[in-house]
Every structure is written in structure tokens, then in C-alpha cells.
PyMOL CGO cylinders between C-alpha atoms (Angstrom):
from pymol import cmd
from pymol.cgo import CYLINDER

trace = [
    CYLINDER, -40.57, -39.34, 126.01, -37.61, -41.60, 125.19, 0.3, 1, 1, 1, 1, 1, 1,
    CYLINDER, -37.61, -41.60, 125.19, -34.07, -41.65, 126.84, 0.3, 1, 1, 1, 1, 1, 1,
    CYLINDER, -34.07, -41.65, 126.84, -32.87, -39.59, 123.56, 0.3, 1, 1, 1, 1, 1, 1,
    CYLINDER, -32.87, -39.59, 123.56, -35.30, -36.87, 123.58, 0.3, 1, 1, 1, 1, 1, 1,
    CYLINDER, -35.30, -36.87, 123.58, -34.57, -36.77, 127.55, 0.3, 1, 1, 1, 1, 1, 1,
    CYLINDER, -34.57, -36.77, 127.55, -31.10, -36.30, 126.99, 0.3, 1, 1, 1, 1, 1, 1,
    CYLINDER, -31.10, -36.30, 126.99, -31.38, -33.43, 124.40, 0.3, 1, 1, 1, 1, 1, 1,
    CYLINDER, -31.38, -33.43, 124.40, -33.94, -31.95, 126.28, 0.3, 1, 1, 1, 1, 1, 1,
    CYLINDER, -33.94, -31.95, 126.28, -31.96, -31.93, 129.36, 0.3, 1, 1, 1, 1, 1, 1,
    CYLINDER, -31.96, -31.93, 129.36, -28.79, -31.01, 127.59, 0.3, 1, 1, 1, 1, 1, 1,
    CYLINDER, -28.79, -31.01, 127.59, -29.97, -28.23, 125.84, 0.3, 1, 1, 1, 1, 1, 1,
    CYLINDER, -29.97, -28.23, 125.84, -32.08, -26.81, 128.57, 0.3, 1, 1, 1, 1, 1, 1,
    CYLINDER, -32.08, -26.81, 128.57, -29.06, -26.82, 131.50, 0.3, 1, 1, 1, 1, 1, 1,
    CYLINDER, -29.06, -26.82, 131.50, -26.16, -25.61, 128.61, 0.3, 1, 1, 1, 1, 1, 1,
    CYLINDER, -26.16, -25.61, 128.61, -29.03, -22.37, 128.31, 0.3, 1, 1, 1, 1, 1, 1,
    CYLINDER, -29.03, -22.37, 128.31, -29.26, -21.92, 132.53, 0.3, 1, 1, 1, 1, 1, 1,
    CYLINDER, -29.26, -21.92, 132.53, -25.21, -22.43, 132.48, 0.3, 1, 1, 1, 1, 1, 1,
    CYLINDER, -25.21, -22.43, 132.48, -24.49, -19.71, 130.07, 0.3, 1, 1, 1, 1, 1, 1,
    CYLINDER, -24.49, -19.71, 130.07, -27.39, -17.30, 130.96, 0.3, 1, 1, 1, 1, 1, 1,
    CYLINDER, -27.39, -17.30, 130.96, -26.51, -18.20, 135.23, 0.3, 1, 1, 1, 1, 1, 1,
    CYLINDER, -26.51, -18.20, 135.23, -22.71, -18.56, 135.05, 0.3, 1, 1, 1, 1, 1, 1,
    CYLINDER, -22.71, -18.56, 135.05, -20.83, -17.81, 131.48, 0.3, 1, 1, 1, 1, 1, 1,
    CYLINDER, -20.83, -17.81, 131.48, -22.82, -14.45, 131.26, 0.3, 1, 1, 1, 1, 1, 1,
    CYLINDER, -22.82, -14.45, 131.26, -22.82, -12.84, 135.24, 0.3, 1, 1, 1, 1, 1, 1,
    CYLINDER, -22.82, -12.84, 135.24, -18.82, -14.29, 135.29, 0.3, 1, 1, 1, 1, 1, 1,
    CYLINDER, -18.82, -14.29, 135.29, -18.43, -12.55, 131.94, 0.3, 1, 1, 1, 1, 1, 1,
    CYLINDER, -18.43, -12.55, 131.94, -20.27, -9.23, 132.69, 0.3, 1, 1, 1, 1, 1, 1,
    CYLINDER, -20.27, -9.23, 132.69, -20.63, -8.68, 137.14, 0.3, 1, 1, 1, 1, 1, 1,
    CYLINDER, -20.63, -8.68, 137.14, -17.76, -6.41, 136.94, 0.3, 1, 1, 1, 1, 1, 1,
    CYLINDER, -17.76, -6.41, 136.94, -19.68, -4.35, 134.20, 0.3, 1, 1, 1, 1, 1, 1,
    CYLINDER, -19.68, -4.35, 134.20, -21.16, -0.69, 135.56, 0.3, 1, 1, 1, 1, 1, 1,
    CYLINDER, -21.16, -0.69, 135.56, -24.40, -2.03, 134.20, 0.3, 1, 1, 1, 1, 1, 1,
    CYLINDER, -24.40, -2.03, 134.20, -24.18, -4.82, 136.39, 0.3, 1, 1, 1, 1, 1, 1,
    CYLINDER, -24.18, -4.82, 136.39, -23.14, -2.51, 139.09, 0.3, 1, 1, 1, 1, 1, 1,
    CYLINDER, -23.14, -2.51, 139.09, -26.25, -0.05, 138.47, 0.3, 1, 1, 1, 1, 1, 1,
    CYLINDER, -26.25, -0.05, 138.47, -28.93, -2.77, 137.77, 0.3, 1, 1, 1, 1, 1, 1,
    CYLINDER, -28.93, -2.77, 137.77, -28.36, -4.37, 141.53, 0.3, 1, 1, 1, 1, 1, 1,
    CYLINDER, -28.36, -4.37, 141.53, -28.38, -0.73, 142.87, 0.3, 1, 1, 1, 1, 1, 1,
    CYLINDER, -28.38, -0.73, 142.87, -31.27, -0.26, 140.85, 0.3, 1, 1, 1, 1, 1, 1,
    CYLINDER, -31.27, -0.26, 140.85, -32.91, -2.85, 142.96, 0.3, 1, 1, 1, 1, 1, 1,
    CYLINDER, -32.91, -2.85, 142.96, -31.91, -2.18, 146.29, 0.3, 1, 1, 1, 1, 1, 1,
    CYLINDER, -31.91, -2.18, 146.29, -29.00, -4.37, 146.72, 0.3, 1, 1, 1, 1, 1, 1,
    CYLINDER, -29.00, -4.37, 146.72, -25.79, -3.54, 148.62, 0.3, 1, 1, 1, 1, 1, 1,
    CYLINDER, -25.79, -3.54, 148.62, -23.31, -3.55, 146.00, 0.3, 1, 1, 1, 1, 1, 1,
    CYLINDER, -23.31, -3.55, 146.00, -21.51, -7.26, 148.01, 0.3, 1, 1, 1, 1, 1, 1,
    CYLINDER, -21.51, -7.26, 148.01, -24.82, -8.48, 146.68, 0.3, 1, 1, 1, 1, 1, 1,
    CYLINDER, -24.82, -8.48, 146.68, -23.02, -8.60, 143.05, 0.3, 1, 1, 1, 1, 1, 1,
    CYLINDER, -23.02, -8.60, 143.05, -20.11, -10.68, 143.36, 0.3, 1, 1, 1, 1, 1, 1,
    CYLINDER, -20.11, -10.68, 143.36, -21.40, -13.01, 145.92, 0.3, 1, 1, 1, 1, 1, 1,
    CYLINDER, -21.40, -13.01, 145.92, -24.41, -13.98, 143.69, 0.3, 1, 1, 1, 1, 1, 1,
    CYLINDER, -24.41, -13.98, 143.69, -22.25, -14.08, 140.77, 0.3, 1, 1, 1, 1, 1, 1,
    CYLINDER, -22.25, -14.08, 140.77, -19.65, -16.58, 142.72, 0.3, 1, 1, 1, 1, 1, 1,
    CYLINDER, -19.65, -16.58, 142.72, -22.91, -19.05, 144.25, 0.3, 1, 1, 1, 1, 1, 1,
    CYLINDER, -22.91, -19.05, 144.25, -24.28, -18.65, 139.92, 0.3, 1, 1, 1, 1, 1, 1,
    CYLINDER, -24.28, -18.65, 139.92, -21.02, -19.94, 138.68, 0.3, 1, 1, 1, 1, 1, 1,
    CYLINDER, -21.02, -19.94, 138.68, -20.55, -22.51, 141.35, 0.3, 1, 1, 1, 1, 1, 1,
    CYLINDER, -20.55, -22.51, 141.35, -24.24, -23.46, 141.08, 0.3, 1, 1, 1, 1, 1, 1,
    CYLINDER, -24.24, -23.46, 141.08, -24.43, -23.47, 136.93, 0.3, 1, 1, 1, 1, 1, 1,
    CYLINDER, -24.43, -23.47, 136.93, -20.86, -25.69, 136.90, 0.3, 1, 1, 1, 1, 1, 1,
    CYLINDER, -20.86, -25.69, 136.90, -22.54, -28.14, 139.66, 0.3, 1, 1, 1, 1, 1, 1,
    CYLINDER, -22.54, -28.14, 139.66, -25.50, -28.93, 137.05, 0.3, 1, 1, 1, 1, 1, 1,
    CYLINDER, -25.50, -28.93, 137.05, -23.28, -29.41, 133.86, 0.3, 1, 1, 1, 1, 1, 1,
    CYLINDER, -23.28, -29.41, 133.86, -20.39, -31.88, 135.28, 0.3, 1, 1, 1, 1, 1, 1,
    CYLINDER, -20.39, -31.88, 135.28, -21.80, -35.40, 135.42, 0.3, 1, 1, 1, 1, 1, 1,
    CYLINDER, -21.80, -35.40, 135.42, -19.80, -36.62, 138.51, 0.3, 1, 1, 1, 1, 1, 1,
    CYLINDER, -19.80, -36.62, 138.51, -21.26, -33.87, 141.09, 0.3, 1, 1, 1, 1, 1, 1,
    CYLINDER, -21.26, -33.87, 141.09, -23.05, -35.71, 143.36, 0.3, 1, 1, 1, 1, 1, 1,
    CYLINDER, -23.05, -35.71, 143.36, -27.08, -35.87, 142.55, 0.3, 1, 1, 1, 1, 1, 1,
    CYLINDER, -27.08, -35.87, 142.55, -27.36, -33.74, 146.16, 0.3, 1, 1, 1, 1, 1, 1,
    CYLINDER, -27.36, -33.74, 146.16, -25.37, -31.38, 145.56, 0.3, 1, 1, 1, 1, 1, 1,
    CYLINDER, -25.37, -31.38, 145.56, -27.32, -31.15, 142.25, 0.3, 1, 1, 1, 1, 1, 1,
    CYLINDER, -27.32, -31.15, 142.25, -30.48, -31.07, 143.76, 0.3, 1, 1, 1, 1, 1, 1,
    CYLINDER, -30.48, -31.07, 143.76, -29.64, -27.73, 146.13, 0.3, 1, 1, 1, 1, 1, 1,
    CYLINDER, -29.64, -27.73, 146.13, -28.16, -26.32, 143.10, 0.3, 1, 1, 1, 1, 1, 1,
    CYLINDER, -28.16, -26.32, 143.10, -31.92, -26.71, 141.61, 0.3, 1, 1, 1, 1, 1, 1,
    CYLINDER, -31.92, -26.71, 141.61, -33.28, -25.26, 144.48, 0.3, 1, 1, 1, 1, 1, 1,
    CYLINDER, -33.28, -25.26, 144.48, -31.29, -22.43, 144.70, 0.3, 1, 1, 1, 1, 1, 1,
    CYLINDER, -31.29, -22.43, 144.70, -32.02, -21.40, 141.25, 0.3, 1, 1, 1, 1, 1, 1,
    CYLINDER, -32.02, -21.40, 141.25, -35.62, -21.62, 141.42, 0.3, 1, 1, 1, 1, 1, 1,
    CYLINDER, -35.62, -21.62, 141.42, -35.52, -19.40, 144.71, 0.3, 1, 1, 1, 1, 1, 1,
    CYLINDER, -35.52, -19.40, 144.71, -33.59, -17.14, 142.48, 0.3, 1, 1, 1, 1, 1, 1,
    CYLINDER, -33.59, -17.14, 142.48, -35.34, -17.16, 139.65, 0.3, 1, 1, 1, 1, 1, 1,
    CYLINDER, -35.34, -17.16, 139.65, -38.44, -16.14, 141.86, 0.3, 1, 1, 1, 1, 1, 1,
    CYLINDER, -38.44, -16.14, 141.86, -36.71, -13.56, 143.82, 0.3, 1, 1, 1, 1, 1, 1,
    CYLINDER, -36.71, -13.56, 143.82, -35.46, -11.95, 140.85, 0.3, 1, 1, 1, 1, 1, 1,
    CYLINDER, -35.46, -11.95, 140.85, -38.98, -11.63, 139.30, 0.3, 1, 1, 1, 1, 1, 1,
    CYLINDER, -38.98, -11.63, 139.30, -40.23, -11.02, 142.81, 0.3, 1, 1, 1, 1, 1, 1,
    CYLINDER, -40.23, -11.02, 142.81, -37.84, -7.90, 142.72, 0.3, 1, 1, 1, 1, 1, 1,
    CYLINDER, -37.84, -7.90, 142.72, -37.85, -6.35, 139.54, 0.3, 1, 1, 1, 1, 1, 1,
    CYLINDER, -37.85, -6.35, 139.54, -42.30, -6.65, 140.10, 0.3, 1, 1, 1, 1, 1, 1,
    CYLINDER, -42.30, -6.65, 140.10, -41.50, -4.45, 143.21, 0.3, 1, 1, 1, 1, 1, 1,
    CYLINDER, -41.50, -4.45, 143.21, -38.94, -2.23, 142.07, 0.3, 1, 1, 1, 1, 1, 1,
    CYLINDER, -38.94, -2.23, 142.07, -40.49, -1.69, 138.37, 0.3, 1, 1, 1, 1, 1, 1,
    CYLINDER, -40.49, -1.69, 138.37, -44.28, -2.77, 137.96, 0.3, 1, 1, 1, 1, 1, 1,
    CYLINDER, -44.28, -2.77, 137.96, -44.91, -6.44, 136.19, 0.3, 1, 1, 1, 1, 1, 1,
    CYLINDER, -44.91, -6.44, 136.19, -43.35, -6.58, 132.98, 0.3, 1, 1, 1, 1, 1, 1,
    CYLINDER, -43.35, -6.58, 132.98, -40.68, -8.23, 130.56, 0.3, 1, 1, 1, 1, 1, 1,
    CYLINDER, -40.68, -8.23, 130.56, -38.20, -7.76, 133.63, 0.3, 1, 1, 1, 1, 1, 1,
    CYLINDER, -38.20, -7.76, 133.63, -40.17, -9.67, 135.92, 0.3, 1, 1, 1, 1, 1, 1,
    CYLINDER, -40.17, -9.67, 135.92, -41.18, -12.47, 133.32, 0.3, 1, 1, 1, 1, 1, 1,
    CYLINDER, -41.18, -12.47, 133.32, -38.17, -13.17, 132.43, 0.3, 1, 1, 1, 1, 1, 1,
    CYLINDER, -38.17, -13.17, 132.43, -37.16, -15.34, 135.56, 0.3, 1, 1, 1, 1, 1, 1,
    CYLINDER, -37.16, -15.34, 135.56, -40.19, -16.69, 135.26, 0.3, 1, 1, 1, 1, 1, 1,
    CYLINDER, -40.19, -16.69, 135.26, -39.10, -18.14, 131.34, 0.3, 1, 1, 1, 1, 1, 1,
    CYLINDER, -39.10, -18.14, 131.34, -35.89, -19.65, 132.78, 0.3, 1, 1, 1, 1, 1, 1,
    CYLINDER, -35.89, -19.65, 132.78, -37.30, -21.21, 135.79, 0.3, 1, 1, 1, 1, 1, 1,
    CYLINDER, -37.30, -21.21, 135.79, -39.62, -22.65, 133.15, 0.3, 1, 1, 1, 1, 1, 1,
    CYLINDER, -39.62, -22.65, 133.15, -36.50, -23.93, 131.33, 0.3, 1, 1, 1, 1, 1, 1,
    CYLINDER, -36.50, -23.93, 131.33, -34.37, -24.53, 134.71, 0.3, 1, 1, 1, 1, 1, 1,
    CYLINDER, -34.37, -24.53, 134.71, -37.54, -26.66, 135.46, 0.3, 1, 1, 1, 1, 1, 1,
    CYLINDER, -37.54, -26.66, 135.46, -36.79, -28.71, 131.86, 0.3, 1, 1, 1, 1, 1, 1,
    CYLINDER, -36.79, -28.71, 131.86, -33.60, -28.96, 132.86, 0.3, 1, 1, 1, 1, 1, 1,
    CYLINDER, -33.60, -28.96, 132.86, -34.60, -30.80, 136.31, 0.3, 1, 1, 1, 1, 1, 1,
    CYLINDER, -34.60, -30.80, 136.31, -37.21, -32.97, 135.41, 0.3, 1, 1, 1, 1, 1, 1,
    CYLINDER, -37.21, -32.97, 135.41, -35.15, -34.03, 132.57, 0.3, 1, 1, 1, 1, 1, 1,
    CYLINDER, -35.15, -34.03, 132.57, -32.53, -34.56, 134.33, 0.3, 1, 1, 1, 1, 1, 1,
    CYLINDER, -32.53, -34.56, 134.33, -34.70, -37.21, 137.05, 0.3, 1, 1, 1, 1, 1, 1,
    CYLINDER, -34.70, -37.21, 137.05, -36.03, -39.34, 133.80, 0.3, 1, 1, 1, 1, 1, 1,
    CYLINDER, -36.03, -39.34, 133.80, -31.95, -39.81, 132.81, 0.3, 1, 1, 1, 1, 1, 1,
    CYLINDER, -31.95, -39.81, 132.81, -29.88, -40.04, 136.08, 0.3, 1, 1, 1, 1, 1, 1,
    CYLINDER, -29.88, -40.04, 136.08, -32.08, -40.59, 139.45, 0.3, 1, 1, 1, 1, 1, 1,
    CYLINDER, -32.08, -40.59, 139.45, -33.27, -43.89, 140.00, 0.3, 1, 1, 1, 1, 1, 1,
    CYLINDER, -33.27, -43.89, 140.00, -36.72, -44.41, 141.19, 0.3, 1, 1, 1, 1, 1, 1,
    CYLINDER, -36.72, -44.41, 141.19, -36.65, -46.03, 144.75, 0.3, 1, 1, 1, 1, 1, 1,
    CYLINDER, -36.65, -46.03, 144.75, -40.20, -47.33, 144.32, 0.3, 1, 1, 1, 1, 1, 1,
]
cmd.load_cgo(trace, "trace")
């Protein structure tokens, strides 16, 4: 792939994980559906706010150029641990099915977003 296609591929794949991981949970965490879904799995209902705080904080770390490329790299990290637990939990709580694959499709596209993002901005120290 050239630079081009790496940039649109990395742009459009961390603009999805931004508004899907911290426009939408920002937007809706104070909802009762929020409140009932993270219930629904289990989770004390701290669990909510806290994971929408570290989603905003994490999706605004990938989008803003000057964040360091560490700070970008645990932000990658967390989200695939995320991603993982959240299909990991719905599997548990509900049986395997679109809930549970669903992570699974954005780490796919989180994992876009990261691989894209080494071909543009981290320089190879070989």
C-alpha cells in the first residue's frame, strides 16, 4: 500500500473507533439503557462512567497527532483488551452471537487503525 491509501485507511478506521469508543458512550453512558446493559452484565454500576471516562480519554489520545506515539500505543492496547473483554462478556452472559461479534468487528477495524497508523508515523529502528 502507498502513503495515501495508508492515510485514508488509518483515518477512516480511528474517526469509526473515536465515534463508536468516545462520541457515542460520552453521548449516551448516562442513558438507562446504558445503565441496564452494564447491569445486564454483571457490572457494578461505577463500572459505567469510569469506562466511559478511560473511552473518551483513550479515543481523543488516537485522533490528536501530537500525543506522544506511547501514550498511543497503551491507548491501542487498552482497546483491544476491551474489545475482547466485551465479547468475552456478552459470550458469558448471553451465548455467542451478534453481541459478542461485534467487538470482535471493531478490534478488526481498531487493528486497521494501528497497523495503519505504524506504516505513516513510527519509524522503523531497523
Amino acid at each position: 500500500m502507498n502513503q495515501k491509501t495508508n492515510n485514508i485507511l488509518f483515518w477512516i478506521s480511528t474517526t469509526i473507533i473515536f465515534l463508536f469508543e468516545g462520541v457515542m458512550p460520552a453521548l449516551t453512558s448516562h442513558t438507562q439503557l446504558a445503565k441496564d446493559s452494564i447491569a445486564h452484565l454483571g457490572y457494578p454500576e461505577y463500572f459505567l462512567p469510569m469506562l466511559t471516562v478511560f473511552k473518551v480519554l483513550g479515543t481523543l489520545s488516537l485522533i490528536i497527532p501530537k500525543v506522544p506515539a506511547r501514550i498511543k500505543e497503551w491507548a491501542y492496547a487498552c482497546f483491544a483488551i476491551d474489545f475482547i473483554a466485551a465479547s468475552v462478556s456478552h459470550w458469558a452472559v448471553d451465548g455467542f452471537g451478534g453481541e459478542a461479534i461485534f467487538p470482535l468487528i471493531v478490534l478488526l477495524i481498531l487493528i486497521g487503525s494501528y497497523v495503519s497508523y505504524h506504516k505513516l508515523f513510527v519509524k522503523s529502528h531497523s
